[in-house]
C-alpha positions in Angstrom: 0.0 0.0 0.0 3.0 2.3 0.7 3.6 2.2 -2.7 0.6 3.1 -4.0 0.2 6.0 -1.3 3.7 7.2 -3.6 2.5 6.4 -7.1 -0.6 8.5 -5.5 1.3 11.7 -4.4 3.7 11.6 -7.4 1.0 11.5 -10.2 -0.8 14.2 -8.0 2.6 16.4 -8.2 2.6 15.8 -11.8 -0.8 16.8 -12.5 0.2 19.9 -10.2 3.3 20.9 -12.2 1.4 20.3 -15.5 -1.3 22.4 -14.9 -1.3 24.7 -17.6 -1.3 21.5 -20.0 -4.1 19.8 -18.2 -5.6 23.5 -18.3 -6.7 21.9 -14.7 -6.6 23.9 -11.6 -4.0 23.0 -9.5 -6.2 22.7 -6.2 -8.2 20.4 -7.7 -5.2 17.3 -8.3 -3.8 18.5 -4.7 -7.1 18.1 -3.0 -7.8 14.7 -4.6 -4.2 13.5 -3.6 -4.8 14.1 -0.4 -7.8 12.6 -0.3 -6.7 9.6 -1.9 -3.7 9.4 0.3 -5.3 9.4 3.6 -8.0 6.7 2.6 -5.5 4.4 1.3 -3.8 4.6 5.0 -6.7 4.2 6.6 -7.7 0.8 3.9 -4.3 -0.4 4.3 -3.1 0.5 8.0 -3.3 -2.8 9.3 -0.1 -3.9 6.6 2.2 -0.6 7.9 4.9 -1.7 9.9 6.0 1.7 11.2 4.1 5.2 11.9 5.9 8.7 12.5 4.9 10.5 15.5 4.9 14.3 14.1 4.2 15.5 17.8 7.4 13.8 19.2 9.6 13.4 16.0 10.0 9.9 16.3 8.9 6.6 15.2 5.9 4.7 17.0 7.3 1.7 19.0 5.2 -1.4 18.3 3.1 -0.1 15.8 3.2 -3.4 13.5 2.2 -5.1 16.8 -0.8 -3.3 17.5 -4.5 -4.4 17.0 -6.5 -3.2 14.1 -8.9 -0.1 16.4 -5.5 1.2 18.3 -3.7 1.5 15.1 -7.0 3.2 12.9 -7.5 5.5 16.8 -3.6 6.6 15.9 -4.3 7.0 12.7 -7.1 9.8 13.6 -5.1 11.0 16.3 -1.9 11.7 13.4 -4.8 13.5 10.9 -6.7 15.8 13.5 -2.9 16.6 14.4 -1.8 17.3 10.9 -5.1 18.8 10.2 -4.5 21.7 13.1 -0.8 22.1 12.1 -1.9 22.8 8.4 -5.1 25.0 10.0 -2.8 27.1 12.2 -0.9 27.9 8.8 -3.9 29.0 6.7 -5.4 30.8 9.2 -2.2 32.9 9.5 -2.2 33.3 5.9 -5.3 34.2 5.6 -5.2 37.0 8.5 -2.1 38.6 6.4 -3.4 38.1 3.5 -6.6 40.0 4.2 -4.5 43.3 6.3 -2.8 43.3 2.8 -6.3 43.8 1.2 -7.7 46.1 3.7 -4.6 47.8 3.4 -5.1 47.8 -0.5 -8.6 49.0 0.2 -7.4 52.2 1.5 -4.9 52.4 -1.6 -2.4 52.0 1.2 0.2 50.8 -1.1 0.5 53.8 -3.3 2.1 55.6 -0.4 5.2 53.5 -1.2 4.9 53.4 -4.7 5.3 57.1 -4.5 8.6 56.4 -2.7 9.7 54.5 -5.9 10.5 57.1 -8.3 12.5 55.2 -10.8 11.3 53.5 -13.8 14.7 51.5 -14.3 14.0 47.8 -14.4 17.6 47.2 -12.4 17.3 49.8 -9.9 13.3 48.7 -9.0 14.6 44.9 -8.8 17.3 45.6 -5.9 14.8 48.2 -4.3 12.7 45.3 -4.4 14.8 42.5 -3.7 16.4 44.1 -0.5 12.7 44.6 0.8 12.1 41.2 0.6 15.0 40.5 2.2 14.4 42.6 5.1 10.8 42.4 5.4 10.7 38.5 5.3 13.2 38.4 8.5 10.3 41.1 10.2 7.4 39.3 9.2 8.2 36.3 7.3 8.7 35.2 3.8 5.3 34.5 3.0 3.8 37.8 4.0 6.2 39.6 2.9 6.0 38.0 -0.3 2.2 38.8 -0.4 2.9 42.7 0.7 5.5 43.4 -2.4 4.0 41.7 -4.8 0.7 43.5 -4.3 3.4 46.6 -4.3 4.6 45.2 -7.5 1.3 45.3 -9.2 0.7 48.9 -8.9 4.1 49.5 -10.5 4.7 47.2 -13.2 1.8 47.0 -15.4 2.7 44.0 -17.6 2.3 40.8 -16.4 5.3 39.4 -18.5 7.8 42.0 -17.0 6.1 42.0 -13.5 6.3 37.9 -12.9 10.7 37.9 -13.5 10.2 40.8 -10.9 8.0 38.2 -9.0 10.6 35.0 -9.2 13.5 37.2 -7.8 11.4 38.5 -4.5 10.6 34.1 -3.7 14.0 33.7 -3.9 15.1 37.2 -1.6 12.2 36.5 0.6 13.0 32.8 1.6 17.2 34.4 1.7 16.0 37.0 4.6 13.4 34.2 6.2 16.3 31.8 6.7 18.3 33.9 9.2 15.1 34.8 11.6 13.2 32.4 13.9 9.8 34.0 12.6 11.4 34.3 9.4 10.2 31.0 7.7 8.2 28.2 9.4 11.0 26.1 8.9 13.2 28.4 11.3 10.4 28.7 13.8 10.2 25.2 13.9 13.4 24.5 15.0 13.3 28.2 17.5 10.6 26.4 19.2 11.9 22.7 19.1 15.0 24.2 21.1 17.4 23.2 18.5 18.9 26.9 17.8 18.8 30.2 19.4 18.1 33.7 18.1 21.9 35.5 18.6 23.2 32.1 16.9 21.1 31.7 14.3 21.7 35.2 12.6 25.4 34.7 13.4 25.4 31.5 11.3 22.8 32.4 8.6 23.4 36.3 8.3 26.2 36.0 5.8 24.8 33.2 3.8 21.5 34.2 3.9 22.8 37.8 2.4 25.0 36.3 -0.3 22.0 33.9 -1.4 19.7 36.7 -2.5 22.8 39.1 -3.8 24.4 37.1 -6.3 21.4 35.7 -8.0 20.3 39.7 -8.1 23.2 40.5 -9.4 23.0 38.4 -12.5 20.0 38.6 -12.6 20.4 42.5 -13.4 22.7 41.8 -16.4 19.8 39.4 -18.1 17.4 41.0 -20.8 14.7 41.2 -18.8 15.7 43.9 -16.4 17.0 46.3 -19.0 15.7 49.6 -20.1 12.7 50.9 -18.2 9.6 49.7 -17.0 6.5 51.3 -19.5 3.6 53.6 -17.7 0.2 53.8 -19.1 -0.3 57.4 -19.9 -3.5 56.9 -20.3 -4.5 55.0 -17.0 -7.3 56.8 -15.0 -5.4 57.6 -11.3 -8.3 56.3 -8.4 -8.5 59.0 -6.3 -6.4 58.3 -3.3 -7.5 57.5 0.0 -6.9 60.3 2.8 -6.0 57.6 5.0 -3.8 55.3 2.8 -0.4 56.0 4.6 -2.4 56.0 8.1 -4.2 52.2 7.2 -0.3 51.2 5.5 1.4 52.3 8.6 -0.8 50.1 10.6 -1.4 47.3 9.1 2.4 46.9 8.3 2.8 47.5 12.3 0.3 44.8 13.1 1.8 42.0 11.3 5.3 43.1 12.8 3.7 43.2 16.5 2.7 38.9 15.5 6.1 37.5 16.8 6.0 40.1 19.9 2.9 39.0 20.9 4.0 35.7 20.5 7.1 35.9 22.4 5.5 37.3 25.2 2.4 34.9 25.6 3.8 31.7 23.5 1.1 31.5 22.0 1.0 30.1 18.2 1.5 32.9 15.8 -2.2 33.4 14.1 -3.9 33.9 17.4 -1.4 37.1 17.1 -2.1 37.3 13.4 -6.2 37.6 14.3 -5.7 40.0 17.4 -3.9 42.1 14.3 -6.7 41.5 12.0 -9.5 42.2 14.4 -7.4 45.6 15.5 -6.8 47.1 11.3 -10.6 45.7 10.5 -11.4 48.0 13.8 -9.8 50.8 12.2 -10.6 49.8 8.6 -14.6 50.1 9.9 -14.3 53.3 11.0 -12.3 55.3 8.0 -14.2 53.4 5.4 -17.2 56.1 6.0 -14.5 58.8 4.8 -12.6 56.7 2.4 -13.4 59.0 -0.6 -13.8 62.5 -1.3 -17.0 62.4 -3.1 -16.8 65.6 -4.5 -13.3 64.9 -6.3 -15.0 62.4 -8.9 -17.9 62.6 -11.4 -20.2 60.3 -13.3 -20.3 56.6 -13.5 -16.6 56.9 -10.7 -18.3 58.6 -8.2 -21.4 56.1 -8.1 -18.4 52.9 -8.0 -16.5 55.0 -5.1 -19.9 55.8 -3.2 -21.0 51.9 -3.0 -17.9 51.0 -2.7 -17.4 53.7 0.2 -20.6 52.0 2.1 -19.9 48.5 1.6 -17.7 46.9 4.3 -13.9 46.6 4.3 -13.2 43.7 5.3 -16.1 41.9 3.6 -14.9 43.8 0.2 -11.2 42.7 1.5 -12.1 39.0 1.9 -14.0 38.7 -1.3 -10.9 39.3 -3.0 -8.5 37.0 -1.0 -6.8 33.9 -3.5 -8.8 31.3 -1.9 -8.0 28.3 -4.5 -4.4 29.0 -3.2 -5.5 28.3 0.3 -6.8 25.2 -1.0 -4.2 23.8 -2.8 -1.8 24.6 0.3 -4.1 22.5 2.3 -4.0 19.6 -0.6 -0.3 19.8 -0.7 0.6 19.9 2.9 -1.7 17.4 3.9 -0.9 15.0 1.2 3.0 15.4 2.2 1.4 15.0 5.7 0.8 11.4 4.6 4.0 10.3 3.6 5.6 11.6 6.7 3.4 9.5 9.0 4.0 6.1 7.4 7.8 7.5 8.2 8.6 7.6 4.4 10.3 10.8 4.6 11.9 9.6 8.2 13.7 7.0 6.5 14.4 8.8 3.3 16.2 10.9 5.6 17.9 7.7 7.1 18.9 6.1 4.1 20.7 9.4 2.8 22.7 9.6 6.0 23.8 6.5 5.7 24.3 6.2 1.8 26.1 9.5 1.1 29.5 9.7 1.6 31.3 12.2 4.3 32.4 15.4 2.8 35.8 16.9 4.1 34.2 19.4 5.8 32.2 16.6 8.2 30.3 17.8 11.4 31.6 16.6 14.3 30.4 16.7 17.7 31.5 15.0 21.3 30.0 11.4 20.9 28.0 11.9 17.9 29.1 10.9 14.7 29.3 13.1 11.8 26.7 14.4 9.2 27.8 15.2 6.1 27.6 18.2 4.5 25.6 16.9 1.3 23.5 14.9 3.1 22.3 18.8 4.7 22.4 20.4 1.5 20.3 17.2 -0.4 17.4 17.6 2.2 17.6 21.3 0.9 17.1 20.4 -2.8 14.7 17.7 -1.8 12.7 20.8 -0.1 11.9 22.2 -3.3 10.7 19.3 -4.4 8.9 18.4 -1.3 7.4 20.8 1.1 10.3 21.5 3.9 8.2 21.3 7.2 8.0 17.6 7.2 11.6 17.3 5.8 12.3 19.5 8.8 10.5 17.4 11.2 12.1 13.8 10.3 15.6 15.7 10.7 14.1 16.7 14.5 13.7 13.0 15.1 16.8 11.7 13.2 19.6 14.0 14.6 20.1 14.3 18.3 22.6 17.3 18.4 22.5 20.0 21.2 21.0 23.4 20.6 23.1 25.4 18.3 24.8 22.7 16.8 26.2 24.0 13.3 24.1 21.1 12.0 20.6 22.6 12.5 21.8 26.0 11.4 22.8 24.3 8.0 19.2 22.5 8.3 17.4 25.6 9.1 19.6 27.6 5.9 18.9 24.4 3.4 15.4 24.2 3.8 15.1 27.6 3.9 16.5 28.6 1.1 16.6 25.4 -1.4 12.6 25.4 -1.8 13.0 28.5 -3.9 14.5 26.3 -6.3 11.4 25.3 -7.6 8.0 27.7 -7.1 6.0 25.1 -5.3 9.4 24.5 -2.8 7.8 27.1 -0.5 5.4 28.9 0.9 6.2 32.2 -1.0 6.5 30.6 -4.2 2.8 29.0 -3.9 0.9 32.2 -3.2 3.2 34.4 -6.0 1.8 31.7 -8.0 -1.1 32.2 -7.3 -1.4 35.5 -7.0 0.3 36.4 -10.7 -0.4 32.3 -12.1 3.5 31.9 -12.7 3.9 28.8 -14.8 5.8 26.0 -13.5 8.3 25.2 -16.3 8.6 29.0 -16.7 10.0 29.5 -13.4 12.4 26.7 -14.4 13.7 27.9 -17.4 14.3 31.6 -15.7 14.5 31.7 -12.2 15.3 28.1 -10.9 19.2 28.5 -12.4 19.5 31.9 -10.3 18.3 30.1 -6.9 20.4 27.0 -7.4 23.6 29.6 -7.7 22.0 31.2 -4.7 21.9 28.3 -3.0 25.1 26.7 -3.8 27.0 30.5 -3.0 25.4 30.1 0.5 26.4 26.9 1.6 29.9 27.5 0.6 29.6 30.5 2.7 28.8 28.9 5.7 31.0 25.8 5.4 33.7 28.0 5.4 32.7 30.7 8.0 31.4 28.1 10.6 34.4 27.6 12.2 34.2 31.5 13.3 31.4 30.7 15.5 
């Protein structure tokens, strides 16, 4: 059955990555897999011989010894588990998701398109690609991801100009998430398992991190497609722009960056922050929507759109525009890798390549513990653009038993970090930008995936020579 549960998941990943072909909606093969996947665990649980405990990173004792209601009681134990893990995700993503409309409501963003006064392709891709690498560290790659591409779409006008724009912010976004414990979930993963510490982890991960978004911007500002200047409709109709745009910015930016406060200080999960911020702009939102437009400043057919539009909720209006078949498919996906994790085929893919691969000169060692090589870090990296990294993540938090701020779990958190921006659907950023601009899948290949690997590769030399320092 384990074998099918694979065939399942990799003609469901096929399906995904040949969605344009199919002229299928990727949701709709993500959803299915998971379904599929689950039922065959549940018809075939009784011929598993192992099960992965995601709650303690380890493998069930006994499992193949158990009767037929304990192991089907474990199995919907492992689901409702999976099922809150994935929940506590969307939920986040959909509280940012919707500040960033309700800030876009209130034409928030043109406050800092205004600051963006060039119309040079080079110069707007390292404006852009330094804010990603900044704001992702604040308030993670995927939000930050959602916040700039929005920005991006006020700017650049054509899509086929804006989405090369698009591929360079994944890979920035998840460069600056990889050095910050509420960077990436990855990183706050392994914050919160106790396997690195704050001061450490940007010591380790600054450099690298910094070098993996610079040097694929730098080539990237010698290709074709960021030379000349980006081209302005002259004849576009300017909306008349909120009195309270940089007000409703201002705070909504300031409400996703009080998310990992709030969580520090209560240890709470992040989206019970991310809805206290939600609840607090939609507050806000409510009461400047009355004034949002200056009635008198537009005639005709605009001012009947801006008067309804005035009178008609925020945050309903926000949440009618939010991507929801990417909300889906990131369920599908995660709960479909969710799958193969508890039958423990990722734990002992894991295994295998530990044991398999051969030590690098540059081994790990610690006091008692054998060595990890090097490639065996930097493969779980490319194997999280292929697969989702959170459950690569958690069968390395079961498999390696190295103190906190061991070099090893930096070089875990800066792999996965980092090596899912190798393909779009390798993280979290690179689902919702394509979703949000419908970024093909071979066309990210073709033009951005070459840039990340270099990124990648430029990184982890970094830090297997600069480890030693620390």
């Amino acid at each position: 059955m384990e074998s099918v549960i694979i065939i399942v998941f990799v003609l469901g990943y096929l399906a995904i990555t040949l969605e344009h072909n199919l002229k299928l909606d990727k949701l709709i093969p993500a959803l299915i897999m998971m379904a599929v996947c689950w039922a065959c665990v549940a018809l075939g649980v009784d011929g598993f011989t192992t099960w992965f405990d995601s709650s303690k990173h380890a493998l069930v004792e006994g499992f193949g010894s158990m009767i037929h209601e304990d192991k089907l009681h474990l199995v919907e134990e492992t689901l409702l588990h999976h099922l809150g893990k994935t929940a506590e995700i969307l939920v986040f993503l959909l509280g940012a998701m919707t500040i960033v409309e309700i800030i876009d409501y209130f034409d928030g963003f043109s406050t800092i398109k205004s600051f963006i006064r060039t119309k040079k392709k080079t110069k707007i891709l390292w404006i852009f690609a330094g804010l990603a690498f900044i704001l992702s560290a604040i308030i993670d790659n995927l939000t930050a991801t959602i916040v700039l591409i929005s920005i991006l779409q006020k700017i650049v006008k054509s899509r086929d100009e804006r989405i090369w724009f698009a591929g360079l912010i994944i890979v920035a976004a998840n460069a600056g998430g990889a050095w910050s414990p509420i960077g990436d979930v990855t990183t706050t993963m392994l914050w919160i398992g106790k396997k690195v510490t704050t001061l450490k982890l940007i010591e380790y991960l600054l450099l690298p991190s910094l070098l993996c978004m610079l040097v694929p911007t730098f080539i990237a500002s010698f290709l074709p497609a960021f030379k000349g200047e980006i081209d302005f409709d002259e004849n576009e109709v300017v909306k008349p722009k909120s009195p309270h745009s940089a007000r409703m910015l201002y705070l909504g930016l300031g409400a996703i960056i009080f998310v990992p406060i709030f969580k520090t200080v209560t240890h709470l999960p992040p989206y019970v922050g991310m809805m206290l911020s939600l609840g607090i702009v939609a507050t806000f939102a409510e009461i400047y929507s009355n004034s949002k437009f200056s009635i008198s400043s537009v005639e005709g057919e605009e001012a009947e759109e801006h008067v309804s539009e005035a009178h008609h909720s925020p945050v309903h209006a926000s949440l009618s525009k939010i991507e929801m078949p990417s909300i889906l498919f990131f369920l599908g996906i995660l709960m479909a890798v969710a799958a193969l994790e508890s039958l423990g085929i990722l734990f002992n893919f894991a295994t295998t390549l530990q044991e398999s691969v051969p030590m690098m000169g540059t081994e790990m060692h610690i006091a008692g513990v054998e060595g990890v090589s090097d490639l065996v870090v930097m493969l779980l990296g490319v194997g999280s653009a292929v697969i989702d990294n959170v459950p690569l993540v958690a069968a390395s938090l079961g498999m390696f038993s190295q103190p906190i701020d061991n070099e090893l779990w930096h070089f875990i958190a800066f792999s996965a970090g980092t090596g899912g921006s190798m393909l779009i659907i390798g993280s979290a950023a690179g689902v919702v930008a394509m979703g949000m601009e419908k970024i093909d899948f071979f066309w990210y290949i073709k033009k951005i995936s070459w840039l990340a690997l270099i990124g990648f590769i430029v990184g982890s030399a970094t830090f297997m020579i600069t480890r030693t320092l620390f």
